[in-house]
C-alpha positions, 0 to 999 in steps of 0.5 A: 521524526515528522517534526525533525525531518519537516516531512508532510504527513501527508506524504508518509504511508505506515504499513502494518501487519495484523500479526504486529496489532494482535500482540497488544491490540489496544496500545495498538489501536492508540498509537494508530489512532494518534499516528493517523491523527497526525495525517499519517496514512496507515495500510493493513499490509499483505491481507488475505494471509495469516489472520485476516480478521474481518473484525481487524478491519474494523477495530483498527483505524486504516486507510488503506489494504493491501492485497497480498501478492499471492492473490494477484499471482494466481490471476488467470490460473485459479478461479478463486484468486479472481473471486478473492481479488473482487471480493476484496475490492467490494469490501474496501469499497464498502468501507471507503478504504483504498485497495492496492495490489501488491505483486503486479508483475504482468501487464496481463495481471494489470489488466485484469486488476484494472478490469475490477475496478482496482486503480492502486498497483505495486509491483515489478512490472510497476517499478523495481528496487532501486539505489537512491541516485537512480531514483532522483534521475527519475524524480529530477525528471519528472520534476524537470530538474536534472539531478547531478551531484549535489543538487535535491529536489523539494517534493 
């Protein structure tokens, strides 16, 4: 599809779930290793749930985890929802793997993640769905074209 669509690889992220790698974890682990090979970014999505092994951090090659949104949403109102946030970020760092927080919807919650060193958000308060024509005003913007019709952008 990368070669159909020209798209940079770069510019795609693949979200998995440990639940999806733990079927078959060595055909997984191969075709990970070959997505990523092309400049493929590959994130462990929603963890701290369901199975949340430790050791699928290490057998799988990601570039990226992300925080489950339940961990963000308990921020402020239960003690270990913070030690877990912090706990996370230590280890992505100690693994050199980018965190993002999933769920954002407060600006407190923003703060509180910025605070501990988390610089990835997702999230309501960040931006909502979407229909795709409202999304190329946005980019038209930022690009400094004005989106009308027909007109693209080239990202």
């Amino acid at each position: 599809m990368l070669g159909e669509t020209g798209l940079d690889p770069a510019r795609l992220e693949l979200e998995v779930t440990e639940s999806l790698l733990l079927a078959d974890a060595g055909a997984a682990t191969d075709a990970l290793a070959r997505i990523r090979a092309l400049g493929v970014t590959i994130s462990l999505d929603d963890f701290g749930t369901g199975y949340s092994s430790l050791a699928t951090l290490r057998m799988f090659p990601f570039d990226k985890i992300k925080l489950d949104r339940s961990f963000v949403a308990d921020l402020g109102r239960v003690d270990e929802a913070e030690a877990i946030v912090l706990a996370v970020l230590g280890l992505g760092r100690a693994l050199d793997l980018s965190v993002v927080a999933e769920g954002v919807e407060t600006a407190a919650q923003a703060e509180m993640l910025r605070m501990a060193g988390c610089a990835l958000l997702q999230g309501y308060l960040i931006g909502r769905p979407a229909p795709m024509a409202q999304f190329h005003q946005i980019v038209g913007r930022a690009a400094g074209v004005p989106l009308t019709g027909d007109t693209a952008v080239r990202a």
